[in-house]
N, C-alpha and C positions, 0 to 999 in steps of 0.2 A: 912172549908170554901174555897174555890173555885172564883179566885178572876176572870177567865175565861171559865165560863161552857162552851161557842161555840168551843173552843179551845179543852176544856176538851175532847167535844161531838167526834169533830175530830179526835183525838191522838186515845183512843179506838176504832172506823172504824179502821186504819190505824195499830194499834196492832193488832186487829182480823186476820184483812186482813192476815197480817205477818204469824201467824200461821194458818192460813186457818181454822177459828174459824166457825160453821154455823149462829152465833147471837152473839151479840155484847148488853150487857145493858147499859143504860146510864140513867141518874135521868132528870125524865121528865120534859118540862114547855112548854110553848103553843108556845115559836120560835122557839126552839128544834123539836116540832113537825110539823111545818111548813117547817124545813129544809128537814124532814126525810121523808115529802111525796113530795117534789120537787127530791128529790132523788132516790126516787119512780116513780115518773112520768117522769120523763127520765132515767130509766131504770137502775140507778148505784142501785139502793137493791131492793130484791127482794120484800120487804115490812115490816111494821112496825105494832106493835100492844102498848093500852098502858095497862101494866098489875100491879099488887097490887104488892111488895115485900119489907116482913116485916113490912107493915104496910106502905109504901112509894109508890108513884106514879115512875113508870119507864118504859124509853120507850125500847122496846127491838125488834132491828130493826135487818132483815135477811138479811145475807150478801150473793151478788151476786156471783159467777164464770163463768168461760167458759165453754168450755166444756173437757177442758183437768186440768182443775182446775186453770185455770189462773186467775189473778183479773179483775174484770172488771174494779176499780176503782183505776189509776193507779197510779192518785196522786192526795191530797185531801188539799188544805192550807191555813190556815187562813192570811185574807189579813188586814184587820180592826182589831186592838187590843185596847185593854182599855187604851195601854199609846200613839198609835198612831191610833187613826179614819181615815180613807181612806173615801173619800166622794167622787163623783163624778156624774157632771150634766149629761145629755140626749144625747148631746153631747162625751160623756170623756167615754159611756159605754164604756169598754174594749171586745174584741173579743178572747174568750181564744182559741188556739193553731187551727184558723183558721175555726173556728166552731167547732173542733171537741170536745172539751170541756167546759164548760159552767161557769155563773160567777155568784153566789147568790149575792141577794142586796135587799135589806129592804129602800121599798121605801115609800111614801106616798100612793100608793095605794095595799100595800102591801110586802109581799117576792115575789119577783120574781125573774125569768132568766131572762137573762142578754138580749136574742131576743126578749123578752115580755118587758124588759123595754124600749127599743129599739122602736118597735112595739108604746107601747102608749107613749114617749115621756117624760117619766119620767128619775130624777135620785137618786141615796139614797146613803145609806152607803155600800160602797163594803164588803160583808162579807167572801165569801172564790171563792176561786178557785177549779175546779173535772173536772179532764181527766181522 
């Protein structure tokens, strides 16, 4: 039991990365995979699939590089935990490292980035940080 899967989800990226793994598994569930195609779609992995193992639903997401094998993802951090919730209105979005990095948030009109919460005015629970 796993008293932080989003947590969990992140540490494994974050070991991959470390040893420059090409895929990374993680035990799937439908916000997990809403992170891991926002993650996709701004460019930190190269993409995600969800596949059968051992009889278990799991997401097994391609990690990115450069072109000299550098990370793309250079830092990945959970900001919202189970014993402290980060919340923040439409107002209070945070702007990570100047634009160049982005900020997950599980809002009422879904997960979004952080310039799409921004964009429609919304605000939710800050869920991590990726430069």
């Amino acid at each position: 039991m796993n008293s932080d899967p989003i947590a969990d989800m992140l540490t494994r990226i974050r070991n991959a990365l470390i040893v420059h793994k090409e895929s990374v598994d993680v035990p799937a569930s439908r916000f997990k995979e809403e992170i891991a195609r926002i993650l996709v779609r701004e460019g930190f992995l190269k993409g995600y699939e969800k596949v059968e193992v051992e009889g278990k639903p799991v997401l097994r997401l391609a990690l990115k590089y450069g072109p000299r094998r550098e990370k793309v993802i250079q830092h990945i951090r959970r900001v919202s935990r189970p014993g402290r919730r980060v919340y923040v209105t439409a107002g209070q979005v945070p702007v990570v490292r100047k634009g160049l990095g982005m900020a997950i948030i599980s809002t009422s009109k879904g997960v979004l980035v952080d310039r799409e919460a921004r964009k429609l005015g919304v605000g939710g629970e800050l869920i991590c940080e990726v430069w």
